[in-house]
C-alpha positions as CSV (number, residue, x, y, z in Angstrom):
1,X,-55.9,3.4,45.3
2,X,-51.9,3.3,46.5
3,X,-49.6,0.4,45.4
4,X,-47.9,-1.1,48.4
5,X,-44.5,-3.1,48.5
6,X,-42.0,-4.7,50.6
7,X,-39.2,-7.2,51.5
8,X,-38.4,-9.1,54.6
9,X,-34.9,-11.2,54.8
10,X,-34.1,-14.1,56.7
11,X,-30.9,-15.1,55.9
12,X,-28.6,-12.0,56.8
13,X,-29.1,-10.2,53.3
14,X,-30.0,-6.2,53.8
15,X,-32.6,-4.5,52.1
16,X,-31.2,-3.0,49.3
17,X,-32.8,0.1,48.1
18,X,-32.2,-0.3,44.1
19,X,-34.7,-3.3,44.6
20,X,-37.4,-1.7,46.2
21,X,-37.4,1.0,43.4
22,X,-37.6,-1.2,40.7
23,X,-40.6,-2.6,42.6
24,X,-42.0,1.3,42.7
25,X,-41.1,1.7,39.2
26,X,-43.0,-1.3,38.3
27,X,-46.2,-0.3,40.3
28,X,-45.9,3.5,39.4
29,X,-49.4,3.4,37.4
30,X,-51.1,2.4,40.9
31,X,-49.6,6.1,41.9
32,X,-48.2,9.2,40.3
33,X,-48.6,11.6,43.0
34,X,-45.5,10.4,45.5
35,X,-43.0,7.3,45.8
36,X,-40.5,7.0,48.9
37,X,-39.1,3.9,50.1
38,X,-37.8,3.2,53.8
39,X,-35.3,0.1,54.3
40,X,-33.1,-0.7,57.5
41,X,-31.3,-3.4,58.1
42,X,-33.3,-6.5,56.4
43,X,-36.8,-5.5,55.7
44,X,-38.1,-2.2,53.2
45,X,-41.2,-0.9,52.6
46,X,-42.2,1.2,49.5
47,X,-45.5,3.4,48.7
48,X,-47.2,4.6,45.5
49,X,-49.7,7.2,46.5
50,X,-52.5,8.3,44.5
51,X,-54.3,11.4,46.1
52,X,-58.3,10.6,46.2
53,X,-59.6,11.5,49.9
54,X,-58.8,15.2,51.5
55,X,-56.7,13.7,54.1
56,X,-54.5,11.3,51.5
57,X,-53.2,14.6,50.3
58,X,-50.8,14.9,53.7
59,X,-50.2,11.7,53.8
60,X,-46.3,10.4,54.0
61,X,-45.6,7.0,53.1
62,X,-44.0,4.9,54.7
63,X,-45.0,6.3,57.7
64,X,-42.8,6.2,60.6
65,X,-44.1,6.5,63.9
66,X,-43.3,5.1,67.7
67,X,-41.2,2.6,66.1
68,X,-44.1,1.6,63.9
69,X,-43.6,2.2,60.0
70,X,-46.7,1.4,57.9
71,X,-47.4,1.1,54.2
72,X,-50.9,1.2,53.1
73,X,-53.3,1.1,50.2
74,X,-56.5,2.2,52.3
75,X,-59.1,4.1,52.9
76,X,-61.0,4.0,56.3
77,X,-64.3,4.9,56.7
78,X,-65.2,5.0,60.0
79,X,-62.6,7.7,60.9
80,X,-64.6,9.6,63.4
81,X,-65.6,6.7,65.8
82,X,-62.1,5.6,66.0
83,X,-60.5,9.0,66.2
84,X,-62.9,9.5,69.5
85,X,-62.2,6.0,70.4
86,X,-58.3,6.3,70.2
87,X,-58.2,9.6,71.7
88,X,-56.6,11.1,68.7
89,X,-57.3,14.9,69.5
90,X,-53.8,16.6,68.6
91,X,-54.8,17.6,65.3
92,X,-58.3,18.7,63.8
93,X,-60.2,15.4,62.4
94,X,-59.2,16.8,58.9
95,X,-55.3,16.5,59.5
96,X,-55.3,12.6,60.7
97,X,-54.3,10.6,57.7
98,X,-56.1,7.2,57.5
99,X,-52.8,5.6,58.1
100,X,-52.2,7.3,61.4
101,X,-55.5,5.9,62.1
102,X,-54.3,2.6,61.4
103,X,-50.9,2.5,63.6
104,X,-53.6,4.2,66.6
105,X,-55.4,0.8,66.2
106,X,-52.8,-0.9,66.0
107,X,-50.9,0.5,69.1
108,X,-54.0,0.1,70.8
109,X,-55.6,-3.1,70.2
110,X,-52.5,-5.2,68.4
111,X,-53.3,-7.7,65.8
112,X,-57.1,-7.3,66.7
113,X,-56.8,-3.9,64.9
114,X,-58.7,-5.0,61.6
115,X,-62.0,-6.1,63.3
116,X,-62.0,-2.4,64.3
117,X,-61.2,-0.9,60.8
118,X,-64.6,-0.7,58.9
119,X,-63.0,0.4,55.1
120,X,-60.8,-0.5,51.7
121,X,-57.7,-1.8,53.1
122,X,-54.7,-3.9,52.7
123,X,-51.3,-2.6,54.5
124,X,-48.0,-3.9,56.0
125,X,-47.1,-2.6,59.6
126,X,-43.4,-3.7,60.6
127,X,-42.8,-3.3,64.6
128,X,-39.0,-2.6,64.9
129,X,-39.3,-3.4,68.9
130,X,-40.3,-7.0,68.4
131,X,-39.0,-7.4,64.7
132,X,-42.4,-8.3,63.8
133,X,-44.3,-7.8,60.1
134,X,-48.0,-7.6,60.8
135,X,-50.0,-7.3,57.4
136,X,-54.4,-7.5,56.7
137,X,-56.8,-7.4,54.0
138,X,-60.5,-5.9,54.0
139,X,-63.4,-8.4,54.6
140,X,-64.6,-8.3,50.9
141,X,-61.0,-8.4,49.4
142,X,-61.1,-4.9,47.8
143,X,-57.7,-3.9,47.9
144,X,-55.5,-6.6,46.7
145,X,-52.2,-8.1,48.6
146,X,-50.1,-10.7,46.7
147,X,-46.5,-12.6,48.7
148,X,-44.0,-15.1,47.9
149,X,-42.6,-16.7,51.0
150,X,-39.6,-18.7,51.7
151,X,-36.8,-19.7,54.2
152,X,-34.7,-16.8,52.9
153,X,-37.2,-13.7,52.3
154,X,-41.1,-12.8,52.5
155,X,-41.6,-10.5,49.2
156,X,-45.4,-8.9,49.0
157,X,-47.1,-6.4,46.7
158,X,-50.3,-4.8,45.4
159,X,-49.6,-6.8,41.9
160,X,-47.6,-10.1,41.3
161,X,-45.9,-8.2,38.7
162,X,-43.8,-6.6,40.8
163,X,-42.9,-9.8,43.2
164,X,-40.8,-10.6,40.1
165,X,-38.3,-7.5,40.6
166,X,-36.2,-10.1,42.5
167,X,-34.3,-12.7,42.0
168,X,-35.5,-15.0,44.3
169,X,-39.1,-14.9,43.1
170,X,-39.4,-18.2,40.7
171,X,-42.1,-17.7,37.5
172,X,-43.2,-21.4,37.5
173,X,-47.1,-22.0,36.2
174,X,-49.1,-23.4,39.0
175,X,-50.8,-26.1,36.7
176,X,-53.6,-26.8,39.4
177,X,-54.8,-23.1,39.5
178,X,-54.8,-23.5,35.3
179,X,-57.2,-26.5,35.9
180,X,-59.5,-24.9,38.4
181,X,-59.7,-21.9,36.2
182,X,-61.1,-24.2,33.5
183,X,-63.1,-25.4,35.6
184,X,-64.6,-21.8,37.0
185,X,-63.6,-23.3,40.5
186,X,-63.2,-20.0,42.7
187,X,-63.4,-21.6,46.0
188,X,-59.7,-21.6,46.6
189,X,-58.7,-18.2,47.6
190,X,-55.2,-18.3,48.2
191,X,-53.6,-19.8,45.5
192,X,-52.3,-17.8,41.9
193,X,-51.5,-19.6,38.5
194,X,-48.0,-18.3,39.9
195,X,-46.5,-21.6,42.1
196,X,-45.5,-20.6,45.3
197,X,-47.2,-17.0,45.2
198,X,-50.4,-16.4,47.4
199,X,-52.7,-14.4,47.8
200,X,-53.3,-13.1,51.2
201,X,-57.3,-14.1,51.5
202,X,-59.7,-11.1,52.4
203,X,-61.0,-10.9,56.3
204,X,-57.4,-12.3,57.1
205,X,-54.1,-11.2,58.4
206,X,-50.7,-12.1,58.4
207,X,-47.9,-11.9,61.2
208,X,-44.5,-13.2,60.2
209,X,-41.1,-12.8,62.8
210,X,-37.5,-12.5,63.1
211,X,-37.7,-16.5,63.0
212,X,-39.6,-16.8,59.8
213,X,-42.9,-17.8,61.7
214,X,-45.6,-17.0,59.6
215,X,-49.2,-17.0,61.2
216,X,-52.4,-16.0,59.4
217,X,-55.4,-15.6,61.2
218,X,-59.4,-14.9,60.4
219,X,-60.8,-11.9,61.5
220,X,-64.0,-11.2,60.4
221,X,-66.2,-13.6,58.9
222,X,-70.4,-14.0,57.4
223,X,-72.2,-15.2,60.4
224,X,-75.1,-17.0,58.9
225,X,-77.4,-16.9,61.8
226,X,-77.6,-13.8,62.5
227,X,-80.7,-12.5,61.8
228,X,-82.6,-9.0,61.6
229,X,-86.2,-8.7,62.4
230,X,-88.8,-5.8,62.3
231,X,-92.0,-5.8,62.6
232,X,-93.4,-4.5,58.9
233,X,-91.9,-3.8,55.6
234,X,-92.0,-0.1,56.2
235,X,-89.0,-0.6,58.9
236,X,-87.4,-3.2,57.0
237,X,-87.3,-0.1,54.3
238,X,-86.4,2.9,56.9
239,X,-83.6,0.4,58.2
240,X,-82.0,-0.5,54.6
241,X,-82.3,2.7,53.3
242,X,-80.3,4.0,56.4
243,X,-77.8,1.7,55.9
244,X,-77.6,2.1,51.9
245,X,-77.6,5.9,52.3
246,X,-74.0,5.5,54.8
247,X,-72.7,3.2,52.6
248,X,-72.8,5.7,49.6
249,X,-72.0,8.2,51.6
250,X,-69.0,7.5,53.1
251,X,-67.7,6.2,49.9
252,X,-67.8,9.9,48.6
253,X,-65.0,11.7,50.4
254,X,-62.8,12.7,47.8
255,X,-61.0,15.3,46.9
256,X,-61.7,15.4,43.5
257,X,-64.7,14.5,41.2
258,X,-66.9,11.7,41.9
259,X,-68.3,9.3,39.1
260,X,-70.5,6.2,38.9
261,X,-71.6,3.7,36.6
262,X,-74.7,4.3,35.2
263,X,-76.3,1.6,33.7
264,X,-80.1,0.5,33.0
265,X,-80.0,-1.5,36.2
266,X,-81.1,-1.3,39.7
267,X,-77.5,-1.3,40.9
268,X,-75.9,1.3,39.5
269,X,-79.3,3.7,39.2
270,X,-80.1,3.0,43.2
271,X,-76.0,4.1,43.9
272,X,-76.2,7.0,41.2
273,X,-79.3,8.8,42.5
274,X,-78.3,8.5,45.9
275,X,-75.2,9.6,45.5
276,X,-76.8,12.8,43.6
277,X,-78.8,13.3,46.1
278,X,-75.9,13.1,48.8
279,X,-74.0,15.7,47.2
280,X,-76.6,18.0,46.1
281,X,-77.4,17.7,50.2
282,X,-74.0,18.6,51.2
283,X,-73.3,21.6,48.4
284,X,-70.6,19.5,46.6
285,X,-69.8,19.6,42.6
286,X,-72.1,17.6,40.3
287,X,-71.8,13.6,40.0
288,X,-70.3,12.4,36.8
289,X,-71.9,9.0,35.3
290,X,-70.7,6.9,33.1
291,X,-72.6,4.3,30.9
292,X,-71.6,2.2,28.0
293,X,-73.5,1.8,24.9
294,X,-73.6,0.0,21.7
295,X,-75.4,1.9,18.9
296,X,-73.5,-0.1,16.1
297,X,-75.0,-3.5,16.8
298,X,-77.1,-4.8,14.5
299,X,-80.7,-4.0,15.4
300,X,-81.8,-7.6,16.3
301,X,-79.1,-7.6,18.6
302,X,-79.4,-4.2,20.2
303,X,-82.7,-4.8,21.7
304,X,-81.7,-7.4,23.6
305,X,-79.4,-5.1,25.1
306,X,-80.0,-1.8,25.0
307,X,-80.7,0.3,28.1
308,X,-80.9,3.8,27.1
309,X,-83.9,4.2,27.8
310,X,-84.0,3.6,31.7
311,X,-80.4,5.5,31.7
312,X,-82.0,8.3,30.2
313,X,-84.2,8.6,32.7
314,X,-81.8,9.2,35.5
315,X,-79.8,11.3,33.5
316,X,-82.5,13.6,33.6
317,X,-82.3,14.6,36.6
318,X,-80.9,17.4,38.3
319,X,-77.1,17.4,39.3
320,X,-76.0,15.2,36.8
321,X,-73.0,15.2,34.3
322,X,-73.4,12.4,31.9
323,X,-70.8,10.6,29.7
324,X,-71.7,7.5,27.1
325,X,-68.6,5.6,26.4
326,X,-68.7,3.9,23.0
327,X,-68.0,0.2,24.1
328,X,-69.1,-1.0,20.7
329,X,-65.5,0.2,19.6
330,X,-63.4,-1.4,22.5
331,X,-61.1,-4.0,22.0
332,X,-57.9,-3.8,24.7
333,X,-56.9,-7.5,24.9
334,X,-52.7,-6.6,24.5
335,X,-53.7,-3.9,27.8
336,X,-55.9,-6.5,29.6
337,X,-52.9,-9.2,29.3
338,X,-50.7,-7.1,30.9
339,X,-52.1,-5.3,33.2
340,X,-54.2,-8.7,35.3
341,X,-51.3,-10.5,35.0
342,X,-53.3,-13.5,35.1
343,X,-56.3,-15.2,33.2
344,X,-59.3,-13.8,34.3
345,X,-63.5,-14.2,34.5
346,X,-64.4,-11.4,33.1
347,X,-65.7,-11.1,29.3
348,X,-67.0,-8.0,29.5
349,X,-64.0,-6.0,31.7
350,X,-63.1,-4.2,28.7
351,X,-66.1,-2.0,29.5
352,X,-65.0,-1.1,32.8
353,X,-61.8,0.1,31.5
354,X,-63.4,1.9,29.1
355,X,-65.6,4.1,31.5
356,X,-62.4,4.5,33.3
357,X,-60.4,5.6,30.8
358,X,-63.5,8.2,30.1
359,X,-63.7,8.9,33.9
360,X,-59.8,9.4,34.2
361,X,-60.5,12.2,31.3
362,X,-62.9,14.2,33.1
363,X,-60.6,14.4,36.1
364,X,-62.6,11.8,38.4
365,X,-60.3,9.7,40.6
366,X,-63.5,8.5,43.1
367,X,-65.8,5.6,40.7
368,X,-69.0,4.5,42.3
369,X,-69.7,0.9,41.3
370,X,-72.6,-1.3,41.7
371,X,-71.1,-4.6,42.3
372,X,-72.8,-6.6,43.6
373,X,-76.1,-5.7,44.3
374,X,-77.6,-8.9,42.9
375,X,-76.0,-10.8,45.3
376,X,-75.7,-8.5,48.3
377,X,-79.2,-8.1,48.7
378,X,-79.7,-11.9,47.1
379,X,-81.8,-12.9,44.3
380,X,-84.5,-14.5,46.6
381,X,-84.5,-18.1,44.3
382,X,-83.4,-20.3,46.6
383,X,-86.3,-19.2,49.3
384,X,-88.9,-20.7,46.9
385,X,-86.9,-23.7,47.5
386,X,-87.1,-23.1,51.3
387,X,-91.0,-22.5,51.2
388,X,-90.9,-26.0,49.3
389,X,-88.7,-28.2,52.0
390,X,-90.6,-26.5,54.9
391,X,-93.8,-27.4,53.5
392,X,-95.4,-24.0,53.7
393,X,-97.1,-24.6,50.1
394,X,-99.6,-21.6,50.4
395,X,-96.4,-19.4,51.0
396,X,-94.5,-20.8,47.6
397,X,-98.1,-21.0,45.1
398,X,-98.5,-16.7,46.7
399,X,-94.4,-16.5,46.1
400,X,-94.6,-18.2,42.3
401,X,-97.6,-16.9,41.5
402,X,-96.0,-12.9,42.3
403,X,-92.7,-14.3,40.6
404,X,-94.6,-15.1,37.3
405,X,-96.0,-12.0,36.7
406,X,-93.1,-9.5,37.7
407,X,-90.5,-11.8,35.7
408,X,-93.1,-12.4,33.2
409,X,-91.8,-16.4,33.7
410,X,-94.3,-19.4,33.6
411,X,-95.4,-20.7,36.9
412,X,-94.0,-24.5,35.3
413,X,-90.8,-23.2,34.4
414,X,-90.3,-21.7,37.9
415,X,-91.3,-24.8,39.9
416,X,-89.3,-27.3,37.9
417,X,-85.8,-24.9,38.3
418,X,-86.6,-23.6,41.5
419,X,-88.6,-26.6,43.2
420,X,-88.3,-29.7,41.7
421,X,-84.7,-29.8,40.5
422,X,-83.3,-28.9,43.7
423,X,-85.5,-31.2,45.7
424,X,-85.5,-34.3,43.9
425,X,-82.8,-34.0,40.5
426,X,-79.7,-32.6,42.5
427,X,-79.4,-34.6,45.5
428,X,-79.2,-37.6,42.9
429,X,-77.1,-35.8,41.1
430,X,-74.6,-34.9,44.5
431,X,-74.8,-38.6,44.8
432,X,-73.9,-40.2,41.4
433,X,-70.9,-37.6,41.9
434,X,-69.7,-38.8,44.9
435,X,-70.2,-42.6,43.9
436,X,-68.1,-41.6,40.8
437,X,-65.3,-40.3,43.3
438,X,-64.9,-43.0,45.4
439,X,-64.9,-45.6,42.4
440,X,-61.9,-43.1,40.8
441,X,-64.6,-42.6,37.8
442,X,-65.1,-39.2,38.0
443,X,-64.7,-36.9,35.2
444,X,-64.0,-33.0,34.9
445,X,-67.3,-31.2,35.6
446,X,-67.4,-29.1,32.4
447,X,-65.3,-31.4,29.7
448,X,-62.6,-28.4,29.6
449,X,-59.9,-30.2,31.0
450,X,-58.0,-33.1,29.9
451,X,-58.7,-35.7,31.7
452,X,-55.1,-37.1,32.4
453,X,-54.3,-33.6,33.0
454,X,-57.0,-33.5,36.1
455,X,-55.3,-36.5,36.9
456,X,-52.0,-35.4,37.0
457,X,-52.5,-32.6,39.1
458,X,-55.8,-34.3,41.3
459,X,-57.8,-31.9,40.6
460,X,-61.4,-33.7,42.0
461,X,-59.0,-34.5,45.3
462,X,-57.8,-31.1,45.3
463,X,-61.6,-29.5,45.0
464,X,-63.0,-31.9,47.1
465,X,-60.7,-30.8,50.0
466,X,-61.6,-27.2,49.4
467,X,-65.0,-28.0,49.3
468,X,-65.0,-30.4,52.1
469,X,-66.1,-28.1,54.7
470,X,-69.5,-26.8,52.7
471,X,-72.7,-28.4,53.0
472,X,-73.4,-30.1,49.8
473,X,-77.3,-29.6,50.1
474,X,-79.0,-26.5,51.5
475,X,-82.2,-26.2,51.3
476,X,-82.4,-22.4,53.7
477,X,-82.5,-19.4,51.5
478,X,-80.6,-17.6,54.2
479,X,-77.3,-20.3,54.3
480,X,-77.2,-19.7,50.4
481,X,-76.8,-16.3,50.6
482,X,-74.4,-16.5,53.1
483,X,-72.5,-18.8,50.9
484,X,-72.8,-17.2,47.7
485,X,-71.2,-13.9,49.6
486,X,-68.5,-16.4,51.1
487,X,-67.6,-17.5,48.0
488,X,-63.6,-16.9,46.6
489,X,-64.8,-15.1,43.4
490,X,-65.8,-12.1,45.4
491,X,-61.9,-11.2,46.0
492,X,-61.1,-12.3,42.2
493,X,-63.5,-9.5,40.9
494,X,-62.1,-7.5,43.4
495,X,-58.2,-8.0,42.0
496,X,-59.0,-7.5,38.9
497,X,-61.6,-4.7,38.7
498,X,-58.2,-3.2,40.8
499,X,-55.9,-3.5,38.8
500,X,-58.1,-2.4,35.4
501,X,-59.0,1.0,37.3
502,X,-55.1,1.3,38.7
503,X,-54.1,1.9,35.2
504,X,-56.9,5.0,34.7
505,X,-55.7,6.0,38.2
506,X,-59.1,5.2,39.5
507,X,-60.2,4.1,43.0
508,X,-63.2,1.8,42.6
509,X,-65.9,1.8,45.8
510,X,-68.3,-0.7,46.0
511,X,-71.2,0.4,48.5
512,X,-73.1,-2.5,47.9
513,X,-70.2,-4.4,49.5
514,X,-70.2,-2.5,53.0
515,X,-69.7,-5.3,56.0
516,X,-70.3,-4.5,59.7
């Protein structure tokens, strides 16, 4: 967790340094432990650090190097492979900063560099020789990177918030964005409710030159058909649990205490007592957790909710330092406002920054999270739908009938919601849509838009462009999953569970999000 700033001019103006602190000033919650700006000529950099991993504690920022000076909020995981691979032996491993790392890869292997990075990362590189501003984001979107672009200047940040420190920036309300967020339309990642300020998508860089070319490229992306097989379901267990076990792991180098959620789920229990085990293994401190609880709700509400008792079981265990945060008493909305900048999907975020604010308190700076383990591993629906369209009927009456009694659900209500409706009541549906568009009928989806607002701003056109590209009907279990991880509100959780643990001066990890 770093904030990360700069300022590229195209029109003759020089950098000027008064700017790029107000920027730091305006980001100095995302950092407390160092601020420096570089500036030459018509481009500057800035850096707010935040110390979490053993090596972040050296680290200078900007870093100037070969005339290569990087900013970066990042954290870079697969350290050792790329140290070996970019022949970085000068220094013991433990003295090469992550963003050394980063200018290696990029000396090495150019604007390729990301598909080499496995990690949390967005950063700005600026070449002096060729005048060239190379910036990237991580796959799932993790760490956030917001830009305003023009003729005269290309402005970015960790936070719009500080995009405003100049002059040039315009606060004008993007009244499409306003309508898709009625809506809950996430698809479109690059657009803010701020006109003409983007978000730099995740998996995607950006190159911009001394002629104001800006290019943006993919670099990584979900490939659908790719497909792992074993031979039973004790390998298909050996092979996950390897892969979970890394992904906790290297999410707990830190330099200071570790914490996790600790909820009644699967999620946050499977990451918690891994994570114990992991450090109990290596002779590091204890794990903090972190749950929330309501023990002033009425009672008939409380037992809909209440998960003490499966917490309580993982908090007895060994190696364990338990905190319950009281989120029956939270109520930060004036905080929230501030600190998302925008309006946001998230009801219940005042919990996280609750457990943060407790976490922060104990001295943690390293929060394991269990987003999104639902839909990393996938909730398995849609493959009942699969068995269905295939025809494999014994498959899908075994697959119900094991369905009915772990989720304690009727056998009807499963086949009409997971069979029938999405066989024979959506494509009708998909269709009486589409008639409704091409007749210029059509009406906002979920009645929370005005209808000659949609109008004025197109909003079905606008969706139905973004959408274009997606198959309308998918009947494979496998293409859904892909999608649902494809999907633009991944990055949105990601921006905002950001900025809520910035404030506590809190990096989030996700191990459930790990890509390859």
């Amino acid at each position: 967790m770093s904030g990360i700033f700069g300022v590229y001019y195209f029109d003759g103006q020089s950098a000027e340094p008064n700017v790029l602190q107000q920027m730091s000033d305006t980001l100095a919650h995302r950092g407390s432990d160092g601020a420096d700006i570089w500036y030459q000529d018509n481009l500057g950099l800035g850096h707010r650090l935040l110390w979490t991993t053993p090596e972040s504690l050296i680290e200078i920022f900007p870093l100037e190097k070969n005339n290569l000076v990087i900013t970066a909020d990042a954290r870079i995981d697969n350290r050792n492979e790329l140290i070996s691979a970019l022949e970085i032996n000068h220094f013991p491993k433990e003295k090469i900063t992550d963003s050394e790392i980063i200018l290696a890869a990029y000396q090495k292997w150019g604007e390729q560099c990301p598909e080499k990075l496995i990690g949390d990362f967005a950063f700005a590189i600026w070449n002096k020789r060729e005048q060239k501003l190379f910036c990237a984001r991580d796959p799932m979107g993790i760490k956030p990177f917001y830009y305003y672009h023009s003729p005269n200047i290309f402005v970015f940040a960790s936070e719009i918030k500080a995009l405003f420190c100049l002059s040039e920036v315009p606060r004008k309300l993007n009244e499409l964005k306003v309508a898709y967020y009625l809506e809950m339309f996430c698809e479109e990642q690059t657009t803010t409710f701020y006109q003409d300020i983007f978000r730099l998508p995740s998996a995607k860089s950006l190159s911009l030159d001394h002629n104001n070319q800006k290019r943006i490229n993919s670099y990584w992306s979900f490939d659908p058909k790719r497909e792992i097989k074993f031979n039973s379901d004790t390998e298909y267990i050996e092979a996950f649990q390897e892969i979970f076990f890394e992904a906790v792991n290297c999410r707990l180098r830190s330099a200071f205490p570790v914490g996790s959620t600790l909820s009644g789920g699967m999620d946050s229990s499977s990451i918690t007592c891994t994570a114990r085990h992991l450090l109990a293994k290596s002779g590091d401190q204890q794990l903090h957790t972190f749950s929330a609880i309501f023990p002033s709700l009425p009672e008939e509400d409380l037992r809909f909710i209440d998960e003490r008792c499966y917490m309580d079981k993982v908090k007895s265990l060994a190696g364990l330092k338990s905190h319950d945060v009281r989120a029956d008493l939270l109520n930060p909305l004036i905080d929230i406002l501030w600190q998302d900048e925008e309006p946001i999907s998230a009801p219940n975020l005042y919990i996280h920054q609750g457990l943060y604010q407790c976490a922060n308190q104990q001295g943690v700076r390293v929060f394991l999270d269990g987003i999104d383990g639902d839909s990393t591993i996938s909730h398995g629906w849609s493959y009942l739908t699969e068995l269905a369209y295939t025809g494999r009927w014994s498959s899908l009456i075994k697959e119900v009938n094991a369905v009915s009694r772990r989720c304690r659900l009727s056998r009807k209500l499963i086949l009409q919601k997971y069979v029938l409706e999405p066989l024979f009541i959506q494509p009708f549906t998909y269709l009486w849509q589409w008639l409704q568009r091409i007749t210029h009928t059509a009406k906002p989806i979920r009645g929370l838009v005005n209808v000659n607002f949609a109008q004025k701003v197109r909003l079905l056109a606008q969706m139905q462009t973004v959408i274009r590209s997606q198959p309308a009907l998918l009947f494979s279990s496998r293409q859904n999953h892909w999608l649902s991880l494809a999907t633009g509100l991944y990055p949105h959780v990601m921006e905002i569970a950001d900025k809520t643990a910035a404030r506590s001066s809190i990096e989030a990890r996700y191990p459930f999000l790990i890509v390859d």
